[in-house]
N, C-alpha and C positions, 0 to 999 in steps of 0.2 A: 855515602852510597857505595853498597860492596859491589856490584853488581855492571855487568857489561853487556856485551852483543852474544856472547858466549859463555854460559856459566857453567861451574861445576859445582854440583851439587850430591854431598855425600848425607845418610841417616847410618853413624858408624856404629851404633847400638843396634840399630837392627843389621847391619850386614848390609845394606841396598848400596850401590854404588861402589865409587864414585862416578856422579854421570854426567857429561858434557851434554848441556843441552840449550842450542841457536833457536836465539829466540825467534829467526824468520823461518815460517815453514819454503816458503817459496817466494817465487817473483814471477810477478805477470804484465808484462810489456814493460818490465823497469821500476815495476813497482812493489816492493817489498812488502809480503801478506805474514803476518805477523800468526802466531799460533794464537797467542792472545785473544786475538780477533776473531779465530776461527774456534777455538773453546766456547766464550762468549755466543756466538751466534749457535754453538749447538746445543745450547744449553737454552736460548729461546724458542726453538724449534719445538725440540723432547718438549716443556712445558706448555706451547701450542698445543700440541699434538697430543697432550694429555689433556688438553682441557678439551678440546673439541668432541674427542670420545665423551667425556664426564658430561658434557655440555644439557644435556638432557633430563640429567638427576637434578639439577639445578636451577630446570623451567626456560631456559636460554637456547638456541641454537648453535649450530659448528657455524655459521654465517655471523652473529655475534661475535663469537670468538674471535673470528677473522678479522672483522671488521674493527674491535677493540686493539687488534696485534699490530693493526696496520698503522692504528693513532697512538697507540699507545708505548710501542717500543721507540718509534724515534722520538716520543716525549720522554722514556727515561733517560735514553742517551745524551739529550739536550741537556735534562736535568740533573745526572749526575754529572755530568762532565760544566755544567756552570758552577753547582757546588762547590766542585776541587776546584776549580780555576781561581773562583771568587776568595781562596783563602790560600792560595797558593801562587797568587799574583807578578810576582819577582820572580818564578821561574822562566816565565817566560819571555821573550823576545818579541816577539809580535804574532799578529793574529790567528797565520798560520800553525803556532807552535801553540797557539791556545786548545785549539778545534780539530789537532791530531789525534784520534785517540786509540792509533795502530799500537802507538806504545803504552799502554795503559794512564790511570790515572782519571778513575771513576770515584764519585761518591755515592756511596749505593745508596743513604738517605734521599740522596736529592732526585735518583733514577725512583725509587720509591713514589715517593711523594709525588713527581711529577706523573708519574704512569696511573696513580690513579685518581689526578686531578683529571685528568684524560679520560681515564673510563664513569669519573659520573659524570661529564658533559654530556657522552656518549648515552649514557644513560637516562639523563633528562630527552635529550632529544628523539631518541627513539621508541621513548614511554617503556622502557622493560624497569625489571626488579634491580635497585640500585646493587643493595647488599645481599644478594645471590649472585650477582657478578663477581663482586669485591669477594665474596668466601674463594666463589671456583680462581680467582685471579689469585689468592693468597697462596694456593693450594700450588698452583703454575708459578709464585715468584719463591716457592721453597725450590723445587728441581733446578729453577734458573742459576739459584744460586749456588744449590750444592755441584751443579757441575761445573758452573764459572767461575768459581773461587780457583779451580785450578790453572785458569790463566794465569794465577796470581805467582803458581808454582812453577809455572815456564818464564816469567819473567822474575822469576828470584825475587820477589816481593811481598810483602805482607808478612814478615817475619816481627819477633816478637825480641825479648831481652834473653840472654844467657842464659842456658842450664842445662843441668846434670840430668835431666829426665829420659827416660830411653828411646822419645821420639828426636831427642833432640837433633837439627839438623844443620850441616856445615854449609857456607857457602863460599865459593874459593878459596878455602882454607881456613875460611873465620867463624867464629861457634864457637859450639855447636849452640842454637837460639831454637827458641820456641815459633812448631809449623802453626804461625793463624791460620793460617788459608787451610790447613790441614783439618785445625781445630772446628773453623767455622762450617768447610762442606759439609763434617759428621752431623754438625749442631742440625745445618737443614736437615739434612737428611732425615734424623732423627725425628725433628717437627715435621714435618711434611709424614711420616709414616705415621704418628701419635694422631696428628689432624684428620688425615685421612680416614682413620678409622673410629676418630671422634663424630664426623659427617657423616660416618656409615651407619653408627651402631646410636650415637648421642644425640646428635642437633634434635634440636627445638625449634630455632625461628632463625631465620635469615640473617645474617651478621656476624653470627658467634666465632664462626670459623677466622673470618675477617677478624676482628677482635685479639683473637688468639693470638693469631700471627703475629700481632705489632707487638702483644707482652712477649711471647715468646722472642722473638729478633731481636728484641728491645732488653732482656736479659743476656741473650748471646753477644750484642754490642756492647752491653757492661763488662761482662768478664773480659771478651778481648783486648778492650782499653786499659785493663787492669796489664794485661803484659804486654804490648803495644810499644815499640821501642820508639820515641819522641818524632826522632825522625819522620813517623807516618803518621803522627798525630796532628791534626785539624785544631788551631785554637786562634782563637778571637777574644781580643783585649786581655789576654792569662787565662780564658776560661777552656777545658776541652770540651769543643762543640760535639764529638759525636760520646761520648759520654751524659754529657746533659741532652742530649736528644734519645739516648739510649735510655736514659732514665724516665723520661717525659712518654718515648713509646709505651714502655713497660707500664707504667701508671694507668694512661688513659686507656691503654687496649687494656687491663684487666675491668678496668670501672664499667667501659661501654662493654664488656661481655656481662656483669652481673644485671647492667641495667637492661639489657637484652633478653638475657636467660630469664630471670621473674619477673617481667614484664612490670619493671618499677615506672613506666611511663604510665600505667593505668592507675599504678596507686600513688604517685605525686600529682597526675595532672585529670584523675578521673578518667574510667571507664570509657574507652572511645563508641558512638552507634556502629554495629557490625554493619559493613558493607556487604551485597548479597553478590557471591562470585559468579559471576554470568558463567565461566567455562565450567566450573562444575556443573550448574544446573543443566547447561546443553551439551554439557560433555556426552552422553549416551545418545543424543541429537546427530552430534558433527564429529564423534570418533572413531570415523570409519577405516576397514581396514587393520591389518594387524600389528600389535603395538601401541605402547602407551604414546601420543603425539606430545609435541613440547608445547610451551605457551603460544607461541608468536603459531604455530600451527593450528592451533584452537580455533585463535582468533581468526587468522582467514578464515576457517571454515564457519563459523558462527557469522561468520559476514556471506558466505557464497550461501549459508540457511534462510538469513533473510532477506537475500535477493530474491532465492526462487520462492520462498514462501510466505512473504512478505503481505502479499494480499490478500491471504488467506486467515493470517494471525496477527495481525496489526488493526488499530481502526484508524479512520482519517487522521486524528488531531495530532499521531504520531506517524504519519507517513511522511513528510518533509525528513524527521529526523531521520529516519531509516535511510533515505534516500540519500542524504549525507554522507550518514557512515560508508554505505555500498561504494557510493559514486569517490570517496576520498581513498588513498593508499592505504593498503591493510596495514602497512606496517605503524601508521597514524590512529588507529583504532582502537580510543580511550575507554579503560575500564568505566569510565566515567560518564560517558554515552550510552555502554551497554547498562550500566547499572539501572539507569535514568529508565531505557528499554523496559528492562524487567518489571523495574515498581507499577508503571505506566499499565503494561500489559496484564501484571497482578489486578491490578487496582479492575480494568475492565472485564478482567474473570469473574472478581467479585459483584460488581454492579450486573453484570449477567448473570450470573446466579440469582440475587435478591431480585429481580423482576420475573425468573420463573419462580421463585418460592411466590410472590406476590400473587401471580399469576393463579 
């Protein structure tokens, strides 16, 4: 470990430094707040705060969003910081020294993984669109991480093996070794601006974005483990785990985009019956006011439609249901119900017509 409570850190090829830099920004009542930490947290913020604007291109709410950040960040932290420990076990001491994680020592796999084991729960439970979340989520864990990789930079870690290249960078005199943390911000960055404007100008169907992400990350975790200095490397029984995880992203997030993008589920498993979308049909109904409204919007109002007009456009054998949906939480308010609605109500258009044609 080169690395202490104060580093110095030179890039003598480019001329930057050399620059002393403590890794506590501050202390507050005796307790040591780490930059680290405060990186980290600005980096979930910014991708918050960009998803809740986007939040509506994606059929979701800023109330969604919120509501995913609130389950979902401290499931990554949970989940990265079990990953490192679980393969990292000897370093510590006790429980305390496990569940610190002022001083770094995250597995962004496992913050991964766990964060969107979290948003489709979320997702089941609240009946929204799984994978329009997971896109807009993919879209918020690129900026996460192109700016939290620089924690990486204030605690002098994530450094990579020796070289002669002009980023190469010193730290307390020893180097000059390859910036990942440097490498990896660019890489999000990069992805994150390609995607972004993949979902502007490309998508098709909901997932793709999602998809992307994991081949794309999933290539950037291969190269890094390629210069990766042992030391930071994760292995279990000789194997390196985040290389074969890097590999296994990169495979299944290309396969599940192509099976997405040509819609190979209709031609392995046949053609699905098209379900009839209640908000479009009543969208020119209940889209009042100016601006396009999001899903979960619709849906309340498609429900306050057939409260007040319920009597007038329903017959008996489907007034219990209606009265259901009204009477239940909008946010409970299953395409599934409404669909049922529609056919129902179709279905009695038709039988009133053929009795005046008969007629």
């Amino acid at each position: 470990m080169l690395t202490s409570m104060v580093n110095t850190i030179e890039f003598p090829k480019l001329g930057i430094g050399p620059m002393e830099i403590n890794r506590v920004a501050f202390s507050l009542f005796g307790l040591d707040i780490y930059w680290y930490a405060i990186i980290i947290t600005a980096g979930m913020l910014t991708a918050i705060l960009f998803a809740m604007k986007q939040a509506k291109k994606f059929g979701l709410t800023s109330d969604n969003v919120l509501d995913v950040a609130l389950i979902g960040i401290p499931s990554a932290v949970i989940g990265g910081r079990l990953f490192f420990v679980l393969f990292t076990l000897d370093q510590y001491g006790s429980f305390l020294d496990a569940i610190d994680i002022r001083d770094g020592g995250m597995a962004i796999y496992g913050a991964v993984i766990a964060a969107f084991i979290a948003g489709f729960l979320y997702c089941k439970h609240k009946k929204i669109k799984t994978l329009a979340l997971f896109d807009l989520g993919s879209l918020g864990f690129l900026i996460g991480q192109t700016i939290g990789r620089w924690g990486n930079f204030v605690n002098a870690e994530v450094y990579g093996r020796e070289t002669d290249i002009v980023f190469g960078m010193t730290i307390n005199g020893n180097g000059p070794y390859h910036p990942l943390f440097l490498y990896e911000s660019v890489w999000n960055l990069c992805g994150f601006i390609m995607l972004f404007l993949f979902a502007k100008y490309l998508k098709k169907h909901n997932g793709e974005i999602f998809a992307l992400y994991f081949f794309w990350y999933g290539l950037n975790r291969a190269f890094m483990e390629s210069l990766r200095v042992e030391e930071y490397t994760l292995t279990f029984l000789g194997l390196k785990i985040d290389l074969w995880l890097a590999a296994i992203f990169s495979v299944l997030g290309l396969l599940f985009f192509f099976f997405i993008r040509f819609d190979l589920q209709k031609k392995l498993f046949g053609k699905r019956k098209k379900r009839t979308d209640y908000k479009d049909v009543y969208r020119p109904l209940v889209n009042e006011g100016n601006g396009e409204k999001s899903d979960s919007e619709i849906e309340e109002n498609v429900v306050k439609y057939f409260n007040e007009n319920k009597n007038e456009i329903l017959t008996d054998d489907i007034q219990k249901k209606t009265n259901d949906i009204v009477d239940s939480d909008v946010e409970n308010f299953s395409e599934s119900s409404s669909d049922d609605l529609l056919i129902t109500e179709n279905n009695n258009d038709k039988e009133s017509s053929n009795e005046r044609d008969n007629n």
